[in-house]
C-alpha positions in Angstrom: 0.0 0.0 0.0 1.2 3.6 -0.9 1.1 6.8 0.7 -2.0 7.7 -1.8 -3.6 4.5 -0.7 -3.5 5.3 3.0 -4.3 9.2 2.2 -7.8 7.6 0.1 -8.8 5.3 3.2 -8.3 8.0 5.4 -11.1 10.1 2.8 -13.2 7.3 2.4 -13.8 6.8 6.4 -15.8 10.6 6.1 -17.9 9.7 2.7 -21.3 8.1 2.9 -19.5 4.8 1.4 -16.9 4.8 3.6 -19.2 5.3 6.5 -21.4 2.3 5.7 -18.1 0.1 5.0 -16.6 1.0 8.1 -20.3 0.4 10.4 -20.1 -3.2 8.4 -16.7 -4.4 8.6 -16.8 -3.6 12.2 -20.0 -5.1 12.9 -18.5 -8.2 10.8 -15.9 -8.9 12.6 -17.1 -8.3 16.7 -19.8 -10.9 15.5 -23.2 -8.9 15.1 -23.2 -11.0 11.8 -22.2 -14.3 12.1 -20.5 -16.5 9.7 -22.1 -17.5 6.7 -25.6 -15.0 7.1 -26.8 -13.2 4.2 -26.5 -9.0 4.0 -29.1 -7.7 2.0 -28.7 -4.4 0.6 -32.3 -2.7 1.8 -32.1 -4.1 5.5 -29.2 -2.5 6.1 -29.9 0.6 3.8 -32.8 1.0 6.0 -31.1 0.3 9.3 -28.5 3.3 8.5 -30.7 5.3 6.9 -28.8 5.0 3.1 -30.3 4.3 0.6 -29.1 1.0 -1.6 -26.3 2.5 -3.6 -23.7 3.1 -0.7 -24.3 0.0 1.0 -24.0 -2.2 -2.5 -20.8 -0.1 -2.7 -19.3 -1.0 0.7 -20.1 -4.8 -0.2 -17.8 -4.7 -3.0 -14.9 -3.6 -0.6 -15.7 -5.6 1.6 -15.5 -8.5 -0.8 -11.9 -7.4 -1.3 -11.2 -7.7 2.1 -12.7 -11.1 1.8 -14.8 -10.4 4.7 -18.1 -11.0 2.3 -18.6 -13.4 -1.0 -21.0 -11.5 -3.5 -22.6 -14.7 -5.4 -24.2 -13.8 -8.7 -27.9 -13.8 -8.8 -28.1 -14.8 -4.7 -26.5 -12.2 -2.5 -23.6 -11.3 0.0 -22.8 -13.4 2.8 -20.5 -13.0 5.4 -17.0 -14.9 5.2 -15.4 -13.2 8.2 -12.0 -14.5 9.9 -10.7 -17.8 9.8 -8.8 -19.8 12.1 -6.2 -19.6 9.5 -6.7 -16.0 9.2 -6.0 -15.4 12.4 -2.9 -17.5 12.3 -1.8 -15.7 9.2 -2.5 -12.3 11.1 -0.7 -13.0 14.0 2.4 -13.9 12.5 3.0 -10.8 10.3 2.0 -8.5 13.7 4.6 -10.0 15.2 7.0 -8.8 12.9 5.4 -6.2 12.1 4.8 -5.1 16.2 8.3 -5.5 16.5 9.5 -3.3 13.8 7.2 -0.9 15.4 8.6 -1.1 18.7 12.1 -0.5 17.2 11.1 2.7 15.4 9.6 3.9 18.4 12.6 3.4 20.7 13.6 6.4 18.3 10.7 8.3 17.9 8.5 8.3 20.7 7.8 11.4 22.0 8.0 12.8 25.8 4.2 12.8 25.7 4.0 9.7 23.9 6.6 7.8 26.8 4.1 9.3 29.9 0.9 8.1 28.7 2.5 4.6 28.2 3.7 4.6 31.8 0.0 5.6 32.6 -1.2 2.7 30.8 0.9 0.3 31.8 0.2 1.3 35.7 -4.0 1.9 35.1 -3.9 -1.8 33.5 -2.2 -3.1 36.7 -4.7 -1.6 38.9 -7.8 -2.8 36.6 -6.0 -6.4 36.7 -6.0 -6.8 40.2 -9.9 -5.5 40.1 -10.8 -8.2 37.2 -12.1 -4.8 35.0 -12.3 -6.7 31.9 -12.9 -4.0 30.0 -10.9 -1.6 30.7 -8.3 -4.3 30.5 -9.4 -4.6 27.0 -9.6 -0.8 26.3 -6.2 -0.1 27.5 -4.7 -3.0 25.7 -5.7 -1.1 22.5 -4.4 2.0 23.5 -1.1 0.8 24.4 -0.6 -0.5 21.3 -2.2 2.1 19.4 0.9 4.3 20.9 3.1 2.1 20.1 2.1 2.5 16.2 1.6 6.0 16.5 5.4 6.1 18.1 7.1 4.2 15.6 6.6 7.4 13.3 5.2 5.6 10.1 2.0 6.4 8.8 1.8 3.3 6.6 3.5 0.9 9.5 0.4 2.7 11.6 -2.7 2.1 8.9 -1.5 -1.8 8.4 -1.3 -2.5 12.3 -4.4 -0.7 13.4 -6.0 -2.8 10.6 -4.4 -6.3 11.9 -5.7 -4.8 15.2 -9.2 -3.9 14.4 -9.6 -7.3 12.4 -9.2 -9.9 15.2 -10.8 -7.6 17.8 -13.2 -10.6 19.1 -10.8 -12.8 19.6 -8.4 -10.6 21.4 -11.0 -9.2 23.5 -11.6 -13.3 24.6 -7.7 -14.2 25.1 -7.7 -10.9 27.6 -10.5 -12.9 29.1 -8.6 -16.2 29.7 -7.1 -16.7 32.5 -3.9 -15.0 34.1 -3.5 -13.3 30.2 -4.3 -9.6 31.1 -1.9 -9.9 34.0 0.5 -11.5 31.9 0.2 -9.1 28.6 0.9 -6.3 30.7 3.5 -7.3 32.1 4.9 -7.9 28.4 3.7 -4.6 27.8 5.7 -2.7 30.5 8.6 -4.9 29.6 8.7 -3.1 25.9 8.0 0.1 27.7 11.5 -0.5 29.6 13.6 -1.4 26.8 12.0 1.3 24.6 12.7 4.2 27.7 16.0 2.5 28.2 16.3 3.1 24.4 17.3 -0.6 23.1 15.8 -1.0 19.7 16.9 -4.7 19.7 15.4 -5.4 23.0 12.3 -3.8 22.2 11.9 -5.6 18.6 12.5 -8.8 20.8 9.8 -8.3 23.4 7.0 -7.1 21.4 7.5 -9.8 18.5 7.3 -12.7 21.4 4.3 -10.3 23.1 2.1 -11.4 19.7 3.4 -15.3 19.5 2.2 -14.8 23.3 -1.1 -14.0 22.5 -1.4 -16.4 19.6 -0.4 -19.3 21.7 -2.5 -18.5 24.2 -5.3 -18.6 21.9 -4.7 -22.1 21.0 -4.2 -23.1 24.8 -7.6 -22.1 25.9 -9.3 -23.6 22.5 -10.2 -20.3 20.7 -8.9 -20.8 17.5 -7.7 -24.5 16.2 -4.4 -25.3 15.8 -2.9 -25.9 12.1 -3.1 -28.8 11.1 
């Protein structure tokens, strides 16, 4: 993806179309619609007050994204994330997460740096109190930070997309036993190494923080293991 790709996205998320494709896809993937249900194009016109045009055009991105198959003559139905999606998503965050982690050893700001301390400490107290989610919301924020801190717009768009697509799932292995307490402790782990300003270190930790949550994932039976 280019800089004019991200630069169009960012558009499209203000446009009626973009709207209506960003109301689906999220409503795809934190289950409203499960796998294998049909969309039809004046339900959901009606339910977001569109009429049929922008919602037929947010199907046919969404069928890019493979998150619906358009069959000829029947309809749209909902494909959603695999098992093997998943898998396939989890391995390129890792790299990707640790990339990001290196760049921001370099560029993270003095701002940036405090509210990741705050995180990392509000997460501790909200793990000791079993607040699910605001486990779960400050989770995404850390690691929203730690995209925004690597500096990269395009490094930023791809992650917060890998992010946004396995929501469910995420929210569930925060869920499982012991895994907030243990993710944030990952999570002040990168914090040190990226204060302490070791690049290396940093890439390290937040690469094995995603293999982490993957294998956790598998432990407590959320997604199959490949076979």
């Amino acid at each position: 993806m280019n800089t004019g790709d991200v630069k169009q996205e960012v558009t499209d998320k203000y446009s009626l179309r973009g709207r209506v494709f960003h109301r689906l896809r999220e409503d795809i993937l934190n289950g409203k619609y499960a796998v294998g249900s049909e969309l039809r194009e004046v339900t959901i016109g009606e339910e977001l007050g569109v009429s049929r045009t922008p919602v037929r055009e947010a199907f046919r991105q969404l069928e890019l994204e493979g998150l619906i198959q358009i069959i000829p003559n029947k309809g749209a139905y909902v494909v959603g994330i695999t098992d093997s999606d998943v898998r396939d998503i989890y391995m390129i965050r890792a790299r990707l997460e640790g990339l990001a982690a290196a760049w921001a050893t370099t560029n993270i700001t003095k701002e940036q740096l405090e509210e990741m301390e705050e995180n990392v400490y509000l997460a501790e107290f909200h793990v000791k109190k079993g607040h699910l989610e605001q486990i779960f919301d400050l989770d995404n924020r850390f690691h929203e930070i730690l995209y925004e801190a690597a500096g990269s717009k395009i490094l930023e768009h791809q992650l917060k997309d890998f992010h946004q697509y396995v929501l469910r799932v995420r929210k569930q292995t925060l869920s499982s036993a012991n895994r907030g307490s243990e993710s944030n402790k990952e999570h002040a782990a990168i914090l040190d190494a990226i204060r302490g300003g070791n690049a290396e270190e940093a890439e390290r930790l937040a690469h094995q923080h995603i293999i982490n949550a993957y294998e956790n994932m598998l432990e407590n039976g959320l997604i199959r293991p490949e076979d």
